[in-house]
N, C-alpha and C positions, 0 to 999 in steps of 0.2 A: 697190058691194060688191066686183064684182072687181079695180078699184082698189087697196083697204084691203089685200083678202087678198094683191095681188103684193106689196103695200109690207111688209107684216109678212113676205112668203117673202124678200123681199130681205135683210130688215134682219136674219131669222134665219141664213141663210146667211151675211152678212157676219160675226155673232156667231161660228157657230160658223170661220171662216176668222182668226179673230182669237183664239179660243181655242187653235185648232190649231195657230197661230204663234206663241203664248205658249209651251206646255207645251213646242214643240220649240224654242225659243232656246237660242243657246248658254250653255252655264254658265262662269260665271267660276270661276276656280283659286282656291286659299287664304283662298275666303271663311271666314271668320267662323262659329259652327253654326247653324243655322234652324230654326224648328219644320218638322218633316217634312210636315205637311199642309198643300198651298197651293190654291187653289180656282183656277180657270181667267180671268181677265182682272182679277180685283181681289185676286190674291194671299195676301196676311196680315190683307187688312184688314178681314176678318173676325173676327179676334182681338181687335181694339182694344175695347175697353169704356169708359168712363166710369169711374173718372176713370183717363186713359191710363197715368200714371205707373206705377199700382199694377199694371196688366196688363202693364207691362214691366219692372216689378218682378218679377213672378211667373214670368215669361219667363227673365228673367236668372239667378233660383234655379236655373232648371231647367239652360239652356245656357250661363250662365256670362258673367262681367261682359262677354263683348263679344258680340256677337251680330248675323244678321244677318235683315232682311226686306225682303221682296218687298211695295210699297205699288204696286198695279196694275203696270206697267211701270217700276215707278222703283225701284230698290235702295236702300237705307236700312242703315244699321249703327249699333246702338245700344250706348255705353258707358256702361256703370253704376258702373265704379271711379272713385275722386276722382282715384288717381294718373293714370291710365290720359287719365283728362279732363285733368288737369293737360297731361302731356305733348301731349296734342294740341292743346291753347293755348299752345304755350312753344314746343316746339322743332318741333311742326308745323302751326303756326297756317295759315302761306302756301299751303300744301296743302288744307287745310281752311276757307280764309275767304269763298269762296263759296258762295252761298243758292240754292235751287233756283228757277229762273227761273218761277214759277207764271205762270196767267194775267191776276191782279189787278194784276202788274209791270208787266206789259209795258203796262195801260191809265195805271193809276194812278200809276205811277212814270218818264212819259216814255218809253216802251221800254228801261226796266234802267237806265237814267241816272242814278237819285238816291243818296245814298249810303248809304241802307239797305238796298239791292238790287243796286245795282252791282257786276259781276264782277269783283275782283280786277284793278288793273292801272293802265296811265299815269293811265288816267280818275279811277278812286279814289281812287290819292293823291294826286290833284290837289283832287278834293272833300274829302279829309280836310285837307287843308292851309289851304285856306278855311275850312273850319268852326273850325278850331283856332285861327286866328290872327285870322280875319275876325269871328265868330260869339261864342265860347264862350270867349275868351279872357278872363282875368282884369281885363283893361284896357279890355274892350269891354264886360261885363258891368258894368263899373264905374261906366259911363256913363248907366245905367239904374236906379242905385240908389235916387232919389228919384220915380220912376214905382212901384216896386214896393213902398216905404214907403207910398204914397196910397192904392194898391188896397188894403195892408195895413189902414190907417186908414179908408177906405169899408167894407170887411166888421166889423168893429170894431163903425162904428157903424151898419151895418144891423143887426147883432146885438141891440146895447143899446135903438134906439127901435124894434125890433120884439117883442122880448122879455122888454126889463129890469122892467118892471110887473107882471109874470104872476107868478105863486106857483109855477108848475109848467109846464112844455112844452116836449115833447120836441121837438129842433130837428134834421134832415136836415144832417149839413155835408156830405158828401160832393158834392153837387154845387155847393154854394156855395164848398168849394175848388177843383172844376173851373171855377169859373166865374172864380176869382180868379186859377189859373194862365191861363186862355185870354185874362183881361184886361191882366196884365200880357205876354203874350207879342205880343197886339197893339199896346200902345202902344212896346216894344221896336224892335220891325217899322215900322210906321206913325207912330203917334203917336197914335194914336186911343182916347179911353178907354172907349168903349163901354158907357160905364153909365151913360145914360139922357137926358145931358146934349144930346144931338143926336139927331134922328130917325133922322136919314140913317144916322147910325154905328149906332145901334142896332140898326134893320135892317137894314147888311151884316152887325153882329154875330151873329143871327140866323141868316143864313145862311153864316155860315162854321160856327159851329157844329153847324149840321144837318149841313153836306157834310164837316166830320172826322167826327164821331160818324159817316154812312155809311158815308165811307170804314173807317175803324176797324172797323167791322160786318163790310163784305165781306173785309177785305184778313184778321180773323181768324177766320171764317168757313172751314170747309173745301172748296175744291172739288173734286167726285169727276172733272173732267175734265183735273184738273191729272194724276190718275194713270191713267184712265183715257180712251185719246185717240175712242173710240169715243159716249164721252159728252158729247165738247166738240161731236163732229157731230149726237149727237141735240137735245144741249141743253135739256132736257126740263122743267125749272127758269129755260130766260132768263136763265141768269146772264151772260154774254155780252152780251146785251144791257142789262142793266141796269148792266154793270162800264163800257161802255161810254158810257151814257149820262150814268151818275155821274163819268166822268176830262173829257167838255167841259164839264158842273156846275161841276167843283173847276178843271180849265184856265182858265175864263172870269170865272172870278171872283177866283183869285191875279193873270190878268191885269191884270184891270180894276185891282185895288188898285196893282199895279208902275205901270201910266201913270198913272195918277191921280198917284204921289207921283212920278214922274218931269217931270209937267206945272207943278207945284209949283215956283213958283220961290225960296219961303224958305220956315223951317220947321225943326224942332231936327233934331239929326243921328240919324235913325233907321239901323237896320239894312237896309233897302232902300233908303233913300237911302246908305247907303254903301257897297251892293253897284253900284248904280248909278254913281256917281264913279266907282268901282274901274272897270267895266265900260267907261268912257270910254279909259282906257289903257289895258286888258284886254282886249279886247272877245270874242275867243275862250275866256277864262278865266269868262268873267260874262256871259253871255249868257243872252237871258230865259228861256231854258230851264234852265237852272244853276240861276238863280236860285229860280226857279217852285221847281224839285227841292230848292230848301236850305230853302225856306219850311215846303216838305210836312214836313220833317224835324223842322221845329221843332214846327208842328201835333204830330205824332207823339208827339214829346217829351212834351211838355207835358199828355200823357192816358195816359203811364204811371204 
């Protein structure tokens, strides 16, 4: 019992020494206007409501299309004008093209490495230049055209001999076009068709799909310790650990798929095996970490 009580006198004193270190921070010059009421270590983000937009809609009526807030420790500035948005993708995109490094980054995304998170710089446009020309390019994508007709043509006819008989029945597609985007993007990547024709494929199919849909969960998931640094140390949720134990999940299993197709001695020209080649006279350019980070990308893709 007197255990508990030091630990809660600890943990209240640390609170209020981290409140007291909020309220007196120094204030930055020519911000943006704020709402005047800010609460002591988590800021504005009390105001947030469901659904967000409309609460910073209503924000913005008041203080006007630019506006700023306090999310625990971390400054925010929100713009509501199109022009105003305009300009800040146009002529101050480079200023603005960094993401705030959360905690889910630094597990899930190789420590800021991939290029949906990666800070601004040699590294990024170096991942953008592979994606462009290696990836996504017109000529590479072209390569792939007769994988993506067959997935077409398999949902086709799961459709017809599961439902062409019936007088009436209502059919769910929304997962069965995630299923058909995540099978074409495997056989893109691998070669692997994933529907049904191999056990083995089936269940890595399985589990890759569980470990994006995770991923995808946590990484859109808010954490209150990304703004609040007093809550990363309580952790009171295990998010930390669970972010944790989901990025060796998704690490050990992009691996596993890279040696497998890198073990492969024939075999049609996939996207990991052409990042592989590439990586043979690159090898600091395509390293399996790169790689691992382009896959994640694609996952990503492919569940917007």
């Amino acid at each position: 019992m007197d255990l508990l009580l030091l630990s809660i006198s600890l943990i209240s004193l640390f609170s209020l020494l981290l409140a007291f270190n909020f309220l007196h921070q120094p204030r930055h010059k020519n911000l943006p206007p704020s709402p005047s009421f800010s609460l002591p270590l988590i800021g504005h983000l009390h105001l947030l409501r469901h659904p967000v937009h409309r609460t910073l809609h209503n924000l913005s009526e008041k203080l006007g299309p630019v506006l700023s807030l306090r999310f625990g420790s971390c400054l925010a500035v929100v713009v509501s004008s199109s022009s105003l948005v305009q300009e800040c993708f146009t002529k101050n995109d480079i200023i603005l093209a960094n993401r705030p490094l959360v905690k889910s980054g630094k597990y899930l995304s190789y420590n800021y490495t991939n290029l949906v998170i990666s800070p601004y710089g040699e590294h990024w446009r170096n991942l953008r230049r592979i994606s462009t020309l290696e990836i996504f390019s017109i000529s590479r994508l072209n390569l792939f055209v007769g994988g993506r007709e067959d997935e077409v043509k398999r949902l086709l006819c799961k459709l017809w001999d599961g439902y062409s008989f019936e007088e009436f029945k209502v059919v769910e597609m929304f997962p069965m076009f995630m299923d058909l985007m995540f099978n074409i993007l495997m056989r893109m990547m691998s070669g692997k068709k994933n529907c049904g024709d191999d056990l083995k494929d089936e269940e890595r199919s399985k589990k890759f799909k569980e470990m994006v849909k995770q991923v995808l969960a946590i990484a859109g998931a808010g954490n209150p310790g990304d703004f609040i640094p007093l809550w990363n140390w309580i952790d009171p949720t295990c998010y930390n650990k669970r972010v944790k134990k989901l990025s060796k999940t998704s690490d050990e299993l992009i691996q596993q798929l890279i040696d497998e197709i890198r073990n492969q001695n024939d075999g049609e020209n996939t996207m990991i095996q052409h990042l592989l080649g590439l990586q043979n006279t690159q090898p600091e350019n395509y390293s399996d970490q790169i790689i691992k980070g382009l896959i994640q990308v694609c996952f990503s893709f492919s569940n917007i």
